[in-house]
N, C-alpha and C positions, 0 to 999 in steps of 0.2 A: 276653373281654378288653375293657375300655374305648376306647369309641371314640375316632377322633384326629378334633383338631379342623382339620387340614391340608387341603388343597384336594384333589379325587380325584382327581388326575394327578398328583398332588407324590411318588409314591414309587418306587420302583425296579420294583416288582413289583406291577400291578393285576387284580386275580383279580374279574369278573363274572360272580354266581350269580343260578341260580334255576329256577323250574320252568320246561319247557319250554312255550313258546309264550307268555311275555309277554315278551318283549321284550329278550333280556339282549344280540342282535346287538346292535340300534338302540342301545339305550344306549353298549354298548362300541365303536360307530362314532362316535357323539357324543364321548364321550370322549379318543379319537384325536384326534378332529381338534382340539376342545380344546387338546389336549396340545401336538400341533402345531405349531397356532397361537401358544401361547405361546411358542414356536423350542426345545420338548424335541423329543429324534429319539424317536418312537414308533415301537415294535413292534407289531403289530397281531397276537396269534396265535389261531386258529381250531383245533378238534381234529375234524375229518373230519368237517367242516359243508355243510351243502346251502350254496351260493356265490350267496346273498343278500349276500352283504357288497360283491360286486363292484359291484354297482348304488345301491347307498347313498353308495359311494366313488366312482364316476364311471369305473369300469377295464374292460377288458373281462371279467376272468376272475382268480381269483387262486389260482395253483397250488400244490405243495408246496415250492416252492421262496423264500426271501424276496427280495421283488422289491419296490421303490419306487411309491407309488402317488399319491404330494401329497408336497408341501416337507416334509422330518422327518417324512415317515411312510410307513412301512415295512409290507407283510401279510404274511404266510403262511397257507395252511388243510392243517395238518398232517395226512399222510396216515401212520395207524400204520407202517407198514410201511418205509416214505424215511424215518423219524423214528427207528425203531429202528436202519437202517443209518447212519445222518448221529450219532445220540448214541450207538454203539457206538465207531464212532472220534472221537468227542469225549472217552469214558472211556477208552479204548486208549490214547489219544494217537498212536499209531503205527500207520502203515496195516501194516505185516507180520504186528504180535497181531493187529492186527482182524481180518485174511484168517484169518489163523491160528483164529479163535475166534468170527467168527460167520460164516465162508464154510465154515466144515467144516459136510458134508453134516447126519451125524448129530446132531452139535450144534445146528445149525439146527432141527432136525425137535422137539428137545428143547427149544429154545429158547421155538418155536410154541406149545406144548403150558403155558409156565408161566402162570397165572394173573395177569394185570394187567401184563404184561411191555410189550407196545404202549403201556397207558397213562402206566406209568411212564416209559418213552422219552420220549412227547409232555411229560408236566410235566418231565421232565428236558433238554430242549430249552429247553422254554419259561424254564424257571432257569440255565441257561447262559447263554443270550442276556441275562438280568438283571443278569451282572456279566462280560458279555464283552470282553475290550480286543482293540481293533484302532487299528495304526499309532501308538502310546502313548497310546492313549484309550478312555473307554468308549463302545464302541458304540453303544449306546443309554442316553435316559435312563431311558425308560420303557417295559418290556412290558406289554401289558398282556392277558391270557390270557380271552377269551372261551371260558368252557371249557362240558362237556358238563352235560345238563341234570342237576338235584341228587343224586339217586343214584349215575349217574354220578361227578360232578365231587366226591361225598364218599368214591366209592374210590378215586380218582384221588388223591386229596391225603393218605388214609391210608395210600399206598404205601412213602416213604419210610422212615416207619415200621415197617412190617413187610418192608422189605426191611434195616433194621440190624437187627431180632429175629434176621433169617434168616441174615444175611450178615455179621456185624459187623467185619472187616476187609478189603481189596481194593478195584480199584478203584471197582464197584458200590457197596460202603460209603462211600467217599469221596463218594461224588454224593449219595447218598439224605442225608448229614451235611449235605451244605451246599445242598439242598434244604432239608431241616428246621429249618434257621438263618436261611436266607430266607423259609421260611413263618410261624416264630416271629417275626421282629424289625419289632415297628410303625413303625421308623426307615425299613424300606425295605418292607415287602407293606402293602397294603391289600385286604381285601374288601368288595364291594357287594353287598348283596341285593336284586335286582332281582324284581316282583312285579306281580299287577295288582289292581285292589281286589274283588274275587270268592272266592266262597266255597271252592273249593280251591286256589289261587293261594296265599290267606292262608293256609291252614293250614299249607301245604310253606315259605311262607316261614318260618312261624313254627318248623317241625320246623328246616332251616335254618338259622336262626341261631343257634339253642340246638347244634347238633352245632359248625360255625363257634366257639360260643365255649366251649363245655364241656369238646369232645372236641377237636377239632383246637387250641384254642387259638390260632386265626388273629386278627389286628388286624380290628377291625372298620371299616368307614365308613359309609356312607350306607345306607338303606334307599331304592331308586325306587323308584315305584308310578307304574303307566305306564296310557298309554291311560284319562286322565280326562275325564268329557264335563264341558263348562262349566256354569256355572248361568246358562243364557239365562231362568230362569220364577221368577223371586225371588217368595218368598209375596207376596201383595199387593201385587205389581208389574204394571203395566198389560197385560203379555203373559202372565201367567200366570191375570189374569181373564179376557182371553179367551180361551183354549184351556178353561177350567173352563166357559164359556158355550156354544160351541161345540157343537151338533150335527152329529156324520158325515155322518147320514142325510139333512143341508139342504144338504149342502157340492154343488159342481159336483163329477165325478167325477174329475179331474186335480186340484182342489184335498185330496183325500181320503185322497191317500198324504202329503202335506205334513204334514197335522195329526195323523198315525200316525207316521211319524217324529219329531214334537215332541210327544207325548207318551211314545213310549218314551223319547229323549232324558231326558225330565226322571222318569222311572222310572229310569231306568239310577244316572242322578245320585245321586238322593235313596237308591240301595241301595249304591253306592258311597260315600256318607256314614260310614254304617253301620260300613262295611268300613274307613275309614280312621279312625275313632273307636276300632275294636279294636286298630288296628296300632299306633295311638299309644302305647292301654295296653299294650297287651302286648310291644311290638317294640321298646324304647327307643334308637333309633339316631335321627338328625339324617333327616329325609325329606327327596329331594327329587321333584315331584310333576311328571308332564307329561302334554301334553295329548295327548287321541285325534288320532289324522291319519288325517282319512279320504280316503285313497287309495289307488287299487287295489295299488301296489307304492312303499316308501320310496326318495325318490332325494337326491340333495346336496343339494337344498332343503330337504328336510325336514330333513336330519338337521344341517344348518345350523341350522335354526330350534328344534330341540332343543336344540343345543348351546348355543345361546344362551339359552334355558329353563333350563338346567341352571347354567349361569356366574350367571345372575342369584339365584338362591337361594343362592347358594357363600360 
């Protein structure tokens, strides 16, 4: 589908993809707080994630349950199992079915056994809280679903789908319906493809988007590409003749990792080029690009300073 040209916090429903290990917390911790900041009430949901998010956000820990962690923003790190009990009586409606229907032993045991059952509960959580009202209002403006890495997160989202193949009346059918009307309508979901500029990163994004807009038909937004080193060595720039003049084998010995780190630096750079020259061709989505942070673990700072990387291209 064609991308929107709206802000990436501006929708009901913000779904961040990508292959695992470039960055799609960090981003969707940026984005929060974004969001935030702007006074939407953000949801923050996690699908039974290592609890990296808690030190990004400034909390101690952030459990299965949704608990407040900053002004208008909200986490959870959904644990399949509290996710499947919590969106059984969200489709029951009534706690007597729900004992009735998923505390019967046998059914339980049955239940376990169905394929993609857990995950369908967590996206079915996560789309309930997208148009949930409490005390005559929406709950939230914005969730927004840091979900599993790409294989993952593309059975996850073809669930509702083949659960109206499977199931196409009750109230399992009701959810999967309006699941797939929130995942259809670019008024309210957006996805991001979150990516870094490396040689299989790029390829899974590109697998990615093309399923994203072919097969799921999800709203597209932004392409990141995360973890960019700067250009400190501009061609015939006065530091990039000397590092070219520079012999190792002359240097003082604590000077010698200096100028090995400055010239992988501008190695890394110049293959990174590369990498976002193909993305542009081939990925047609709006990028937005940030920078490496090199520190041992991301804390509020950073992802302050992202966030504010992120608004400025917006």
């Amino acid at each position: 589908m064609k991308a929107q040209g709206k802000g990436p916090v501006d929708r009901r429903f913000v779904i961040v993809a990508g292959k695992g290990g470039v960055g799609r917390t960090t981003f969707a911790a940026a984005l929060a707080r974004i969001g935030a900041g702007q006074g939407r009430r953000v949801l923050l949901c996690q699908t039974r994630a290592k609890d990296r998010l808690a030190g990004m956000l400034g909390v101690a820990a952030i459990g299965d349950q949704i608990a407040p962690v900053a002004d208008n923003l909200w986490a959870v790190n959904m644990d399949p199992k509290a996710a499947l009990r919590e969106y059984g009586m969200m489709v029951m409606r009534f706690p007597a079915v729900y004992r009735a229907v998923f505390e019967n032993r046998p059914l339980r045991a049955f239940l376990r056994a169905v394929p993609g059952l857990y995950e369908f509960a967590m996206l079915g959580k996560a789309c309930f809280h997208a148009h949930e009202r409490k005390g005559g209002r929406d709950r939230f403006d914005t969730v927004i679903l840091d979900g599993p890495a790409t294989g993952h997160l593309l059975q996850m989202l073809r669930l509702p789908r083949a659960v109206l193949g499977a199931i196409p009346a009750g109230p399992l059918a009701r959810e999967a319906r309006a699941a797939e009307e929130l995942l259809h309508d670019p008024r309210r979901t957006v996805a991001h493809v979150v990516t870094l500029a490396e040689e299989m990163p790029v390829a899974e994004a590109l697998d990615l988007y093309r399923a994203l807009r072919d097969d799921l038909r999800i709203p597209l937004g932004r392409l990141v590409v995360n973890a960019l080193y700067a250009d400190r060595f501009l061609p015939g720039g006065a530091a990039a003749r000397v590092l070219d003049r520079i012999e190792r084998a002359e240097l003082a010995a604590n000077l010698r990792g200096a100028i090995d780190a400055a010239r992988l630096a501008r190695s890394r750079h110049a293959l990174q080029q590369r990498y976002l020259q193909r993305l542009s061709a081939e990925l047609p989505l709006p990028q937005v690009r940030l920078p490496a942070m090199f520190v041992p673990a991301l804390g509020q700072t950073e992802i302050l300073e992202l966030s504010f990387a992120i608004e400025a291209q917006i």
